[in-house]
N, C-alpha and C positions, 0 to 999 in steps of 0.2 A: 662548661663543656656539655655541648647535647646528649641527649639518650643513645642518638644515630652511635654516635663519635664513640662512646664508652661501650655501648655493646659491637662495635667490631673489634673492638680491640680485643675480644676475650674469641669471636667468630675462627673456625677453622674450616679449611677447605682443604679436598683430599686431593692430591697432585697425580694429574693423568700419568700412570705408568708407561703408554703405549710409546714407542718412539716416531719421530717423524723427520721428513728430513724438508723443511722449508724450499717453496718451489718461487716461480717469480711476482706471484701474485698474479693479480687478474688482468686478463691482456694480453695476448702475443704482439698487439700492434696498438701503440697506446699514442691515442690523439688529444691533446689538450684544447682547447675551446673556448675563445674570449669574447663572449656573447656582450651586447649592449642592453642596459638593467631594462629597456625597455621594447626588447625584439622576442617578439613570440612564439619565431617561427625557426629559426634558426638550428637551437638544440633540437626541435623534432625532427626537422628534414636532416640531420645527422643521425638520429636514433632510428628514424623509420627507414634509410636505407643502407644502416649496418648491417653489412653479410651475417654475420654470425658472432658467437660469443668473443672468437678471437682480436677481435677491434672493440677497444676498449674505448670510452668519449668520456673526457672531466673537464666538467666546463665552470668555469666563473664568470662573474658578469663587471662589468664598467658600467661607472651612473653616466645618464645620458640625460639633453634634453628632448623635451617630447617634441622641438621644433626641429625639423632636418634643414639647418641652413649654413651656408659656409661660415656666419658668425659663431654658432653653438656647437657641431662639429669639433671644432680645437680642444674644443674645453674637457674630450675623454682625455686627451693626452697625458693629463697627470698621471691619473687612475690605474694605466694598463700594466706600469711594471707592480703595483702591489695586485693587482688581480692578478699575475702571471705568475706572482708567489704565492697565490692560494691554491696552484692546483698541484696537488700531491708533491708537495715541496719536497720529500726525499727520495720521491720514486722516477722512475728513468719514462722517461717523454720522447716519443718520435718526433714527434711536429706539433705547432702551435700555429692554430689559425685566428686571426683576429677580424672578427665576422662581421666586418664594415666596409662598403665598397666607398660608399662619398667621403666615409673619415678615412680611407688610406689614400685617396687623389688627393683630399685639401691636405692631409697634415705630409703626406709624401712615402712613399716604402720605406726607406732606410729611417724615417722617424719612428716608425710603427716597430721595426727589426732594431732598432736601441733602444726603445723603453720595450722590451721583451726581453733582449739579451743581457739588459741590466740585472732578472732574478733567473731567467734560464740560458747562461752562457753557451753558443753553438748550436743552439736545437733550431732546425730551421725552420724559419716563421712563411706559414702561408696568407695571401687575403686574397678575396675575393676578385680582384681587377688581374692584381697578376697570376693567377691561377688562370682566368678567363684565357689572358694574353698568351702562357702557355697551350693550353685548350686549341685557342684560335691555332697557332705553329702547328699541334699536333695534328689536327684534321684538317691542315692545310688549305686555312681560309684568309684571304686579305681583305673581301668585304664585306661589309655585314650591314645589319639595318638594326636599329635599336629600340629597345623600349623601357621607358625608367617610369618610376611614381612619384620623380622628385620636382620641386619648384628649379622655375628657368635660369637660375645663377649655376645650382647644383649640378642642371644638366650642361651648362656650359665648360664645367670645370672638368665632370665624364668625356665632353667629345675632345676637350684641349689632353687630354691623357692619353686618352686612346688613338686621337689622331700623332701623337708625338712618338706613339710606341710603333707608328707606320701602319695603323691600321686603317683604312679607308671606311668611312660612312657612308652609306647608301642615300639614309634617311633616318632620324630621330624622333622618337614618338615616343610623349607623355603625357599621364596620368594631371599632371602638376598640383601633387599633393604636397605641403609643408609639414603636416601632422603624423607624425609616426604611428598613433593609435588608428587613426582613417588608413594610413599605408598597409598595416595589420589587416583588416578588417575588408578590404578589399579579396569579395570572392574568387575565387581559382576561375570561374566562368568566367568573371568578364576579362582576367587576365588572359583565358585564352582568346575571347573575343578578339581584345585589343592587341595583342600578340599578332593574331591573323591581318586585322588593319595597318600595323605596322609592317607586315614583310612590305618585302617588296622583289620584283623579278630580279633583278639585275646585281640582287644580294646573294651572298655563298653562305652565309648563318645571319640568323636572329640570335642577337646576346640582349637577355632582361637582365639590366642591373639591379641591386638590391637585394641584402637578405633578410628585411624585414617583409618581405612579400612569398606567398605562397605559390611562385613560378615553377617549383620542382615537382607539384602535384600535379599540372598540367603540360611538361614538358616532352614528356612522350607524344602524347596529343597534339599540341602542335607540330611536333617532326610527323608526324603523318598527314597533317592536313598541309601542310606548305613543302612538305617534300626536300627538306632540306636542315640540318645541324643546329639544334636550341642551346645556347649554354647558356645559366643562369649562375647567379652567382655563389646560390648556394649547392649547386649541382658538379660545378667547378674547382670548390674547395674540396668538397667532398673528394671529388676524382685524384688531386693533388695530394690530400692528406693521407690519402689509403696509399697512394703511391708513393711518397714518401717514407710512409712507414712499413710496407716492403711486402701489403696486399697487391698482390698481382690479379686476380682473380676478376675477372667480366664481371659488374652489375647488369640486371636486366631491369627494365619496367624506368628506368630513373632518363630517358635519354641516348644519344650514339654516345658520349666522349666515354660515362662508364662502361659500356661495353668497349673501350680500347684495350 
């Protein structure tokens, strides 16, 4: 037996007299977060446009590979119901977002919402695409023009989703990165750049898919330079997850949709 092990045994500790009455823990509005083991960007653009203390973020991560293609995609799907058991497995969860726009189009919504509700039963799950699609309803836009940083399978399988959900395409513009680390690493500048290149007149919003990309630091920026409604994916969720979990309250600086 260790020294540790035999001198606690003999240790006392004096019992706080004071009484208290247990409150609900931290959080009035608590957002669970199923980041991919290798997106950078994701948990911060959650963290940096949290209102205030009352919006709690616990997030876990899914291993991923560093190649975004419709082959390596499938392959988080084991992952996500034991990641969806690591976040605060006994405390009470508003919404879970699963922060992958091309892994919820290839493996499908209702896949993504059964391997979550296998360890969190009824808590509704957000992602990225369908958050957008509510977005797009809310500020009553049918067309839009696109911009992704993913290779041209990925982007085909974006516009068959989005054209199925009844949304029209103006025009689609990409990056055609395969590399998740380059998708990271891609400055906010040229995304506004490229953003600008992409509108186009005859469009009603630019939606940049992707939450491995830093679209949310320059989406303000672009609705002023093109005069028209940015959702992004990680802009999107956010907006859905706060509203789901019963933050009503305008963001500013992030976008129009949080200011709805």
């Amino acid at each position: 037996m260790s020294q540790v092990i035999q001198n606690s045994r003999s240790f006392e500790s004096l019992p706080i007299k004071h009484q208290f009455i247990p409150d609900q823990g931290p959080g009035k509005h608590r957002i669970g977060l199923v980041v991919l083991s290798n997106d950078y960007t994701t948990e911060q653009d959650f963290i940096n446009a949290r209102p205030n203390s009352d919006v709690a973020i616990f997030v876990s991560r899914v291993p991923n590979s560093n190649d975004c293609t419709l082959d390596t995609l499938p392959k988080m799907a084991p992952h996500i119901t034991k990641a969806t058991k690591l976040i605060v497995p006994e405390g009470h969860i508003d919404a879970i977002a699963y922060a992958c726009t091309s892994g919820t189009v290839c493996m499908g919504y209702d896949t993504i919402c059964s391997k979550v509700h296998s360890a969190r039963p009824g808590v509704p799950v957000i992602t990225p695409i369908t958050a957008a699609l509510d977005a797009f309803n809310t500020i009553r836009v049918n067309k839009i023009s696109v911009l992704t940083p993913y290779e041209a399978n990925v982007n085909a399988a974006i516009a068959m989703y989005l054209e199925n959900a009844g949304v029209k395409i103006s025009a689609f513009s990409s990056f055609h990165i395969a590399d998740n680390e380059v998708m990271a690493a891609l400055p906010p500048d040229a995304i506004f750049n490229a953003a600008i290149e992409a509108d186009r007149s005859d469009s009603e919003a630019l939606f940049i898919s992707c939450t491995a990309i830093r679209a949310l630091e320059v989406a303000e920026s672009i609705e002023r330079e093109i005069k028209k409604p940015v959702i992004t994916a990680n802009q999107a969720m956010i907006w859905q997850a706060l509203r789901i979990s019963g933050y009503k309250k305008p963001l500013q600086g992030f976008g129009t949709i949080l200011t709805q």
